[in-house]
C-alpha positions in Angstrom: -55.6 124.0 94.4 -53.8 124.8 97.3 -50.5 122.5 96.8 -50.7 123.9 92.9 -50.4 127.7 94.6 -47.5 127.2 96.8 -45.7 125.0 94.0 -46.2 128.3 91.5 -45.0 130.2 94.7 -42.0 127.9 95.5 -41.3 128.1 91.6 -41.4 132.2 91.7 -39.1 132.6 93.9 -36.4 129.9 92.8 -36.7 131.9 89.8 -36.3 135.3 90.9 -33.6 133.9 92.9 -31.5 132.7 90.3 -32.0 136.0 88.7 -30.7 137.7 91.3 -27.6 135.4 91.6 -27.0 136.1 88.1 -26.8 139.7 88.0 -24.2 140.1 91.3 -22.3 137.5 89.5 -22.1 138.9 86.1 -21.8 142.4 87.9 -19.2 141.6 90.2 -17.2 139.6 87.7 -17.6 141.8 85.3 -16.2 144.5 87.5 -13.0 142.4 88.3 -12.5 141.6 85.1 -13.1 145.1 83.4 -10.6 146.8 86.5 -7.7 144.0 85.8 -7.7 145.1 82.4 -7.4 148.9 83.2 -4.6 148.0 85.2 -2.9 145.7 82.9 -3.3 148.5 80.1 -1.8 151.3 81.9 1.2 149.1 82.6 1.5 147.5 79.1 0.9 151.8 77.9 2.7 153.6 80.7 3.3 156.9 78.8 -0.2 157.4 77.6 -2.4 160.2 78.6 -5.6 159.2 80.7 -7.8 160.2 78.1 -6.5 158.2 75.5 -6.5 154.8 77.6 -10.2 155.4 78.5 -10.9 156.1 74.7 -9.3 152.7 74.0 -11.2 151.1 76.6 -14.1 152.7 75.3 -13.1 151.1 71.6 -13.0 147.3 73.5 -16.1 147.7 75.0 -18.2 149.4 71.6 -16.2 146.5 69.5 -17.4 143.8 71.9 -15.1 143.4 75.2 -18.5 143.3 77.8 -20.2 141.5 75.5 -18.0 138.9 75.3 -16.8 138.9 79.1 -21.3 138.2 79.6 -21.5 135.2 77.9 -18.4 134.0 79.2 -19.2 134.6 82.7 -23.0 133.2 82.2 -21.1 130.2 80.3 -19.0 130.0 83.4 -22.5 130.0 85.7 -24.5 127.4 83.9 -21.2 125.0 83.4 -20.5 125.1 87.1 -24.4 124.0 88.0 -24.0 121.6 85.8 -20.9 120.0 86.9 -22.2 120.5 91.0 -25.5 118.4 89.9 -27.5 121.7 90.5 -31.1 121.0 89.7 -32.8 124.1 91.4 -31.1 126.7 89.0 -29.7 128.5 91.8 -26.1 127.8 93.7 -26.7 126.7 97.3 -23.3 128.0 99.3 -20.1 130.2 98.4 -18.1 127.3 97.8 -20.1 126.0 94.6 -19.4 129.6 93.3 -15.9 129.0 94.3 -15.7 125.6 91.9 -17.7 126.9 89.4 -15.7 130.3 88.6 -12.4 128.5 89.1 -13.0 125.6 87.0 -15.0 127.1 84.5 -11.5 128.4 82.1 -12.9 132.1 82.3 -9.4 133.4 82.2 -8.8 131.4 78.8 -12.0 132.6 77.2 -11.2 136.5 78.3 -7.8 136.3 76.7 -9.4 134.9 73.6 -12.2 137.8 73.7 -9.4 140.4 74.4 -7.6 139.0 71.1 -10.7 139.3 69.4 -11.5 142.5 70.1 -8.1 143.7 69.9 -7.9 143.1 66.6 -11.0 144.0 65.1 -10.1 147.6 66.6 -6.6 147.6 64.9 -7.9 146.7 61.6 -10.2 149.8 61.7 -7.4 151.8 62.0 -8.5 152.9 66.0 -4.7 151.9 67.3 -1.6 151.8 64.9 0.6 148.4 64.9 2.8 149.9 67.7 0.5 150.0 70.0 -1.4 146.8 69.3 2.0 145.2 69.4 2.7 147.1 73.5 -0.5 145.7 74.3 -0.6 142.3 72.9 3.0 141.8 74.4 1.5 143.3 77.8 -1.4 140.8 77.6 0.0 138.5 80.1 0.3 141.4 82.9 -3.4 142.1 81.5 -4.3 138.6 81.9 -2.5 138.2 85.7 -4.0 141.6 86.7 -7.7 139.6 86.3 -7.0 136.6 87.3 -5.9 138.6 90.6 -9.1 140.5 90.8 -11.1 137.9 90.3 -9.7 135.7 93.1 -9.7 138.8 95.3 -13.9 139.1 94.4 -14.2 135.2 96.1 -12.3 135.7 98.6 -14.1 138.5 99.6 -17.1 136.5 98.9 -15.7 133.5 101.7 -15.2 136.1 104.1 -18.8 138.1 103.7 -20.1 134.3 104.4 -18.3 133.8 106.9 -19.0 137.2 108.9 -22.6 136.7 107.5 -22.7 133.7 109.8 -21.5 134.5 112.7 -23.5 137.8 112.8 -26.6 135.6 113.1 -25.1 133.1 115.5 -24.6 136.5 117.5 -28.0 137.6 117.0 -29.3 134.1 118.1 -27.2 133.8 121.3 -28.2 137.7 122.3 -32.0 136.3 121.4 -31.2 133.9 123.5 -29.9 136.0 126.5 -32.9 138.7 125.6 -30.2 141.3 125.3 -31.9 143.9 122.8 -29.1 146.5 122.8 -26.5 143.6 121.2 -28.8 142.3 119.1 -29.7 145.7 117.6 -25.8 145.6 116.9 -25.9 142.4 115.5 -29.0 143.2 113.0 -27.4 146.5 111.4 -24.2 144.3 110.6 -26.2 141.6 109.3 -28.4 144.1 107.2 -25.0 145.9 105.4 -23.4 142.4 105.0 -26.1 141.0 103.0 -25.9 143.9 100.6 -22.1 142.6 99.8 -22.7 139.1 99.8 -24.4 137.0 96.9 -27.7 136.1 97.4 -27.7 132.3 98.7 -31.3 130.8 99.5 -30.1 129.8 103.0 -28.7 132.8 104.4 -31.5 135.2 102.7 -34.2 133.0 104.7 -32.3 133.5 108.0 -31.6 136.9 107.5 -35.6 137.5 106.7 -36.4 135.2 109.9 -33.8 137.8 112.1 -35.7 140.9 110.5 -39.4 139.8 110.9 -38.6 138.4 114.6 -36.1 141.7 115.7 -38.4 144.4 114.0 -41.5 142.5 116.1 -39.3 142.6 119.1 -38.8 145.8 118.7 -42.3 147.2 118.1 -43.7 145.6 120.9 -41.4 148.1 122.7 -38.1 145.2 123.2 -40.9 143.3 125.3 -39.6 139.6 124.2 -43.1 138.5 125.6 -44.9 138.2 121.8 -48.0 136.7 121.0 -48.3 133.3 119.6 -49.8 135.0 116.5 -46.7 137.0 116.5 -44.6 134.4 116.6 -46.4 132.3 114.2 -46.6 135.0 111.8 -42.9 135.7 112.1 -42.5 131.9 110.9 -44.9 132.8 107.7 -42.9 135.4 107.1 -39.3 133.9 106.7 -40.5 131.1 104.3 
């Protein structure tokens, strides 16, 4: 009974897990994706008023342009597992992110959405062939324009990791030292970084081990002196 409990548990949050990773990724994509294409439209349309560029946006998007861009970028997610022999459902570091985004053809299958798109809006009439024609010969700025903000979103993505880790390493070594005052430092970075970074099994678990241990530490008045149940309980508490 007990081994059936903490398998359903274990199962839970592998699950809500991979939720999570999928909604930053298809928000955070989505994002770089739908700003490279503003760009790339104001420069294909330079002379058009900001109202009428955000009524054509609005036109890609009602005929299908987020739509699209989803199930691209969730094709793009289940590919890459696939291809790193991911059985858990959720990716395990940045890097497998990385692969999976810039292997997975996602500029190719947003061009092909854009052209969709594109012309189901022209043959409604909604632009006239002079415009469709700017655009379409501006698709390649369009196209560079998200294959730039997309890169810029992992990179940003490497170097969140990267800070994320050696915020705990400082948290661990001021632990070590019982230096309170650093690692209260330490903990606030660590707290705002995790809000930018995608949620990876790993870091989440020592993030959650820093919290439970730092807020007991901190209750007990900075004393590092805790109670075997406090410790113990800390450990519960970071599974």
């Amino acid at each position: 009974m007990e081994l059936t409990l903490q398998n359903n548990l274990n199962n839970n949050l592998s699950n809500n897990l991979e939720i999570k990773q999928n909604n930053f990724l298809q928000s955070s994509l989505w994002k770089a994706i739908n700003n490279g294409i503003n760009i790339g439209i104001r420069y294909a349309l330079p002379n058009w008023a900001e109202d009428k560029i955000i009524e054509l946006k609005d036109n890609l998007i009602n005929y299908g342009l987020k739509e699209g861009v989803s199930k691209t970028i969730q094709s793009v997610i289940d590919t890459g597992k696939s291809a790193a022999g991911i059985v858990t459902g959720n990716f395990e570091n940045i890097n497998q992110i990385n692969e999976a985004v810039k292997n997975g053809g996602i500029i190719d299958s947003v061009s092909e959405i854009f052209d969709s798109v594109l012309d189901k809006i022209q043959k409604t009439g909604k632009i006239n062939n002079v415009t469709y024609n700017l655009i379409k010969n501006g698709k390649d700025s369009i196209l560079n324009n998200v294959e730039k903000n997309i890169e810029a979103t992992l990179t940003n993505q490497i170097t969140s990791s990267q800070k994320m880790d050696k915020y705990i390493n400082n948290w661990k070594e001021y632990y070590n030292k019982k230096d309170f005052p650093s690692m209260e430092k330490e903990y606030k970075k660590i707290k705002t970084e995790l809000k930018q970074l995608v949620p990876i099994e790993n870091t989440i678990n020592n993030a959650r081990n820093i919290e439970v241990l730092h807020n007991l530490i901190k209750n007990n008045g900075q004393d590092f002196n805790l109670t075997n149940e406090e410790l113990e309980l800390a450990n519960k508490l970071s599974l």
